[in-house]
C-alpha positions as CSV (number, residue, x, y, z in Angstrom):
1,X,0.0,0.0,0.0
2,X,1.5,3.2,-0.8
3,X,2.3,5.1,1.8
4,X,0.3,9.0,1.8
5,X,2.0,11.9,0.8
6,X,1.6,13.9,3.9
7,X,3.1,10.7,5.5
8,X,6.6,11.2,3.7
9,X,7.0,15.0,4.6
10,X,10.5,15.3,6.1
11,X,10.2,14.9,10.2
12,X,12.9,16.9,12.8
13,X,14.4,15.0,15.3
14,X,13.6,15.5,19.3
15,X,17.0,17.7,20.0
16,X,15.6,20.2,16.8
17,X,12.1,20.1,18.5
18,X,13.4,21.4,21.7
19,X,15.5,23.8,20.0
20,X,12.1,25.1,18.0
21,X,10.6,25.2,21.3
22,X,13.2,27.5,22.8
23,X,13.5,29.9,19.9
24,X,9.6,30.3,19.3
25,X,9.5,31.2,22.9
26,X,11.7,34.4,22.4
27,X,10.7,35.1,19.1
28,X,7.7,37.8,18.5
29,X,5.8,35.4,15.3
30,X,6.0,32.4,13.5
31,X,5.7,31.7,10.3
32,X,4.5,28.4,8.7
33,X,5.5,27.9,5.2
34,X,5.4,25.3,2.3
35,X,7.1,24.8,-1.0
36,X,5.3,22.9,-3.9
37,X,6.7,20.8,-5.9
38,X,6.4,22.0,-9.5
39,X,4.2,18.9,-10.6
40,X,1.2,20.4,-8.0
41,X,1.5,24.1,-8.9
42,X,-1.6,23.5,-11.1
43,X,-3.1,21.3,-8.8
44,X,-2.4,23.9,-6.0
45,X,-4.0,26.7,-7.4
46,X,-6.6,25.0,-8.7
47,X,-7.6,23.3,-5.7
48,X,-7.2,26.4,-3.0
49,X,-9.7,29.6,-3.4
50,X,-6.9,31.5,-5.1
51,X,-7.8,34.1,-7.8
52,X,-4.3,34.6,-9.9
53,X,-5.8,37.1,-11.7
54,X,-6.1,39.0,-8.3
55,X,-2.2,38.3,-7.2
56,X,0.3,41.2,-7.1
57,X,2.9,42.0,-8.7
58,X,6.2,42.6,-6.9
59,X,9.8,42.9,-7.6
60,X,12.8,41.7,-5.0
61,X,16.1,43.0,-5.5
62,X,19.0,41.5,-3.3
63,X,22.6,43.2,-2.5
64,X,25.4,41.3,-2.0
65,X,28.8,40.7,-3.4
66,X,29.6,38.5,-5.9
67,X,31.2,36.4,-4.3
68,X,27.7,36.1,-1.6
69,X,29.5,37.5,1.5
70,X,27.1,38.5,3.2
71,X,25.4,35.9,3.0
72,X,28.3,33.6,4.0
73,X,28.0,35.7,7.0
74,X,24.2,35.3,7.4
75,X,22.8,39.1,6.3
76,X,20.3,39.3,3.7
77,X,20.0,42.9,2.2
78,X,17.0,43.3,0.6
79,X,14.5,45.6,-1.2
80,X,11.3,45.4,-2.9
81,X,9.1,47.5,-5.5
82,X,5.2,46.8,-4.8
83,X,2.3,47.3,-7.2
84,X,1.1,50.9,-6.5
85,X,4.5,53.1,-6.3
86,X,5.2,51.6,-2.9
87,X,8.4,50.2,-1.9
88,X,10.3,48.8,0.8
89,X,13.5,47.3,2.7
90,X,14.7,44.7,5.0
91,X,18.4,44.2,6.4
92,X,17.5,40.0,8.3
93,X,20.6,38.5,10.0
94,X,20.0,34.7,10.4
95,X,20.3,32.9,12.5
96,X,20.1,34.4,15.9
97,X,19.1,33.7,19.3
98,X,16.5,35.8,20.5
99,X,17.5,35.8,24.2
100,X,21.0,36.6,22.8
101,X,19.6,40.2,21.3
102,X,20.2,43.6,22.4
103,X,17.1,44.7,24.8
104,X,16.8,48.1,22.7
105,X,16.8,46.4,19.4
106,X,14.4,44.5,20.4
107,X,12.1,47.0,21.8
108,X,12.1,48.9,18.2
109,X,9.1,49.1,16.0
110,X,11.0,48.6,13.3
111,X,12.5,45.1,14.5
112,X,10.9,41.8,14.1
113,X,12.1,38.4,15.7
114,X,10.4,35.3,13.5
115,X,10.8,31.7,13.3
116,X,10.7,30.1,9.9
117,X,9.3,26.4,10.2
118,X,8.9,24.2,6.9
119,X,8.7,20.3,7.0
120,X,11.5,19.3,7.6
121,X,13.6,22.5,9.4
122,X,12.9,25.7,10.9
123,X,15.7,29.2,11.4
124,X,15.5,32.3,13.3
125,X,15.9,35.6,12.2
126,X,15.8,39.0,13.1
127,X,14.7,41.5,9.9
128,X,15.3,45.4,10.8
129,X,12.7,46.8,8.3
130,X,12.2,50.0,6.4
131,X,10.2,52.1,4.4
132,X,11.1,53.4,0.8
133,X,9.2,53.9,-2.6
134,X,9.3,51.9,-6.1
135,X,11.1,54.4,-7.4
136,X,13.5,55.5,-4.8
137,X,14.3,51.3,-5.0
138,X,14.6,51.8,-8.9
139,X,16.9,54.6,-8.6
140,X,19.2,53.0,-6.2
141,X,19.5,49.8,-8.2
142,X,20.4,51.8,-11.3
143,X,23.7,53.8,-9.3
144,X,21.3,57.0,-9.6
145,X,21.0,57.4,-6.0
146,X,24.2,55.9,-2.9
147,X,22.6,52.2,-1.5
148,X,22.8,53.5,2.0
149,X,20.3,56.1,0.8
150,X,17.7,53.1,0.6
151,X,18.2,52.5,4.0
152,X,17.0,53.7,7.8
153,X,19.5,55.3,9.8
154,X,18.5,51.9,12.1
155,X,18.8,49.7,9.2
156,X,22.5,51.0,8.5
157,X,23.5,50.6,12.0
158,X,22.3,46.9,12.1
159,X,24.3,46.4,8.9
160,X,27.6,47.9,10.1
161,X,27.0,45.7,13.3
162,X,27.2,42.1,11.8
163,X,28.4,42.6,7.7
164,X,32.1,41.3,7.3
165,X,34.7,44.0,7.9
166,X,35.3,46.6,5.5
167,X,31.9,46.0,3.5
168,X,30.1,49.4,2.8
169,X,26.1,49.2,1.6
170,X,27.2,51.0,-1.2
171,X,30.0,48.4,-2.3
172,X,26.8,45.5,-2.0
173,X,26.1,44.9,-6.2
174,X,22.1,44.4,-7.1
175,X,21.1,40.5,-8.1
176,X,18.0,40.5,-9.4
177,X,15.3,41.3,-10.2
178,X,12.9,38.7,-9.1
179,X,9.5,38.7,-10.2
180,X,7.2,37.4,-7.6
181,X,3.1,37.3,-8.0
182,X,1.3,37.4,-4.4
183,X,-2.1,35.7,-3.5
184,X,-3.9,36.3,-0.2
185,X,-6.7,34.2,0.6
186,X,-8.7,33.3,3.5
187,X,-10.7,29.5,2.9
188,X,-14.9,29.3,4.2
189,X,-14.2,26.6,5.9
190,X,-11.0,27.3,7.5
191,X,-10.7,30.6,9.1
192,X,-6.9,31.5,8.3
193,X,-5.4,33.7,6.1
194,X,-2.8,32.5,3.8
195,X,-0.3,33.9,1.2
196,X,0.7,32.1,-1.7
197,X,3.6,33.4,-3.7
198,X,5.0,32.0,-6.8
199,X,8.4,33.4,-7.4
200,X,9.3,33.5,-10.9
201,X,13.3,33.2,-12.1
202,X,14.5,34.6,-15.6
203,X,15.8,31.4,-16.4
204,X,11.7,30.0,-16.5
205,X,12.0,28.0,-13.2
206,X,9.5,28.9,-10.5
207,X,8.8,28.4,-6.6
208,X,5.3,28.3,-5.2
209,X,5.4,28.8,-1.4
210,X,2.2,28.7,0.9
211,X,2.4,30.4,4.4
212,X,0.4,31.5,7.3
213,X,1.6,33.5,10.3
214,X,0.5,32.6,13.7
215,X,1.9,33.4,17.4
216,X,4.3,31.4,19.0
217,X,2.3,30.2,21.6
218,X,0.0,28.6,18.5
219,X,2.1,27.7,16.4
220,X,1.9,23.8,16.5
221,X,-1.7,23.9,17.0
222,X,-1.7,26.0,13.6
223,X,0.7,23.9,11.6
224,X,-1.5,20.4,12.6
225,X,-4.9,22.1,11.4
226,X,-3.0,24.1,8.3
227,X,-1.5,20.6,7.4
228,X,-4.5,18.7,7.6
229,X,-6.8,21.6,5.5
230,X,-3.7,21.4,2.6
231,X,-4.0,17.6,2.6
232,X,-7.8,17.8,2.0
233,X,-7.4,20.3,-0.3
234,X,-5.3,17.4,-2.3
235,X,-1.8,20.0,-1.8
236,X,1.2,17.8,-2.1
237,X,3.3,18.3,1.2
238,X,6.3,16.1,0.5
239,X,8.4,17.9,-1.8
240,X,12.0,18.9,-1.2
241,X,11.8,22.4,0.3
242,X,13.6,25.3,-1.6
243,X,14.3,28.7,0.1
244,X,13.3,31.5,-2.0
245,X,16.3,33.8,-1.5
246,X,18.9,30.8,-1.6
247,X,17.6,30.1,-5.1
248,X,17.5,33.9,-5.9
249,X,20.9,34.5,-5.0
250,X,22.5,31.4,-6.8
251,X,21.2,31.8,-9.9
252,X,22.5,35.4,-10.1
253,X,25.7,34.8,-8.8
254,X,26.0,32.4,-11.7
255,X,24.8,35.2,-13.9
256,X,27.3,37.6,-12.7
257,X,30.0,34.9,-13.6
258,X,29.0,34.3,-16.8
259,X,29.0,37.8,-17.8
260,X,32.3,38.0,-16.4
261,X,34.2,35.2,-18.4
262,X,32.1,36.7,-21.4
263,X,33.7,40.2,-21.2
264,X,37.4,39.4,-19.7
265,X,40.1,40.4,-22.0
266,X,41.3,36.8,-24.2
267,X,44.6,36.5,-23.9
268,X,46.2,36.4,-26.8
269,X,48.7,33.4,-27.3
270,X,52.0,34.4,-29.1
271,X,53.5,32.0,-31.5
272,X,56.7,30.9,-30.9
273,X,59.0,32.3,-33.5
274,X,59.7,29.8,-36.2
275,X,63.5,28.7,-36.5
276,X,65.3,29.0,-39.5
277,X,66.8,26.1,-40.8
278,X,70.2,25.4,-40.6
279,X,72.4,26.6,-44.1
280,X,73.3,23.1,-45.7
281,X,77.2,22.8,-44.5
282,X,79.9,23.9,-47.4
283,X,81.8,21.1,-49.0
284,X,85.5,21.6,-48.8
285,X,87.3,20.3,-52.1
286,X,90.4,18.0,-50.9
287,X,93.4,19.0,-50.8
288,X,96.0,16.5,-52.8
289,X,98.8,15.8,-50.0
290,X,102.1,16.8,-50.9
291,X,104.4,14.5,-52.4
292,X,106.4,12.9,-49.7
């Protein structure tokens, strides 16, 4: 008999449970969230009240180097154009312990703690965010306006705090964009509100990620009744789990390289001179001996 869907979702062992525990307990929200395997995206959508013709559009723009630095040293820089003229930023350090976090950061309106749990795994992280228009993102991106301009005075500060030593915001290149299309919907006969969000790469591939937030202090009550909704819904919940920004940031990393190697200078190879051939060698006539 083969063995449910739902049933093969990845599991976390009892050490990572009590190390969810203790992180959700610091942490201000949780958020649940799914990736579908590209086989259900039709399935997905068609099966869950969501109206695609509804979903906004939205474009992400990461900074790092090209090398990924920062996010070698867990930062994520980020910044987004919304439909509408709106914009805005985030600079999220992951992971962290929330215990472990400055009392006055955490006490800032502008500073979010929040556990990400997907089948399988779950991180912390702390996102300082900001405020900032579509065009004001658009100008920065195109070296119209500094990088640091994007960004709070808060937002800064929180950079200069945990980016490797000697990075400025304004030596951060953009990687993107990413062209993302956002669902919200709220099922009759499940009273939660979820986002879908397919995230859409230039190279054709795609990620479709469900979520729903929830407090801590709910959070496994949530996932158990989210879980068992998506599975009735027929939602395939046993896929390998992609991170968005991962996925974002390799593939333009891999753009910047190519571009790279196409530009660089060839270097020409000089030909080793050709050498001449040796003259033929000058017979000498003989010499008759001298009579004895």
């Amino acid at each position: 008999m083969a063995t449910p869907a739902a049933d093969r979702a990845p599991r976390i062992s009892d050490a990572d449970l009590a190390e969810l525990m203790r992180l959700m307990s610091g942490a201000d929200s949780v958020e649940l969230k799914l990736t579908v395997p590209a086989t259900g995206h039709r399935a997905t959508i068609g099966g869950l009240p969501i109206d695609p013709v509804e979903a906004q559009p939205r474009q992400i723009f990461f900074f790092d180097t090209p090398d990924l630095a920062l996010q070698r040293a867990g930062l994520v820089v980020r910044a987004r154009r919304i439909q509408g003229g709106r914009g805005d930023t985030v600079v999220k350090l992951r992971p962290v312990v929330p215990q472990d976090l400055p009392s006055e950061l955490r006490q800032s309106a502008s500073f979010n703690v929040e556990v990400d749990a997907l089948p399988g795994g779950f991180v912390c992280s702390g996102s300082f965010k900001g405020k900032s228009t579509g065009q004001a993102v658009r100008d920065a991106v195109a070296g119209k306006t500094p990088l640091r301009k994007l960004f709070s005075k808060g937002q800064r500060a929180f950079y200069g705090e945990h980016a490797p030593a000697g990075l400025a915001l304004d030596d951060l290149v953009p990687l993107g964009p990413t062209f993302i299309l956002k669902a919200v919907f709220e099922p009759t006969d499940f009273k939660r509100r979820f986002v879908a969000e397919m995230w859409l790469y230039p190279d054709g591939s795609r990620i479709l990620e469900l979520s729903t937030k929830c407090q801590p202090s709910e959070a496994f009550q949530v996932a158990a009744e989210s879980r068992a909704y998506l599975v009735r819904q027929g939602v395939d919940l046993s896929g390998a789990q992609q991170t968005k920004t991962r996925t974002a940031l390799d593939f333009f990393q891999a753009e910047l390289r190519e571009a790279k190697a196409a530009t660089a200078p060839k270097r020409r190879t000089v030909a080793a001179p050709k050498r001449r051939a040796a003259a033929p060698a000058t017979r000498r006539r003989a010499t008759p001996a001298a009579p004895a």
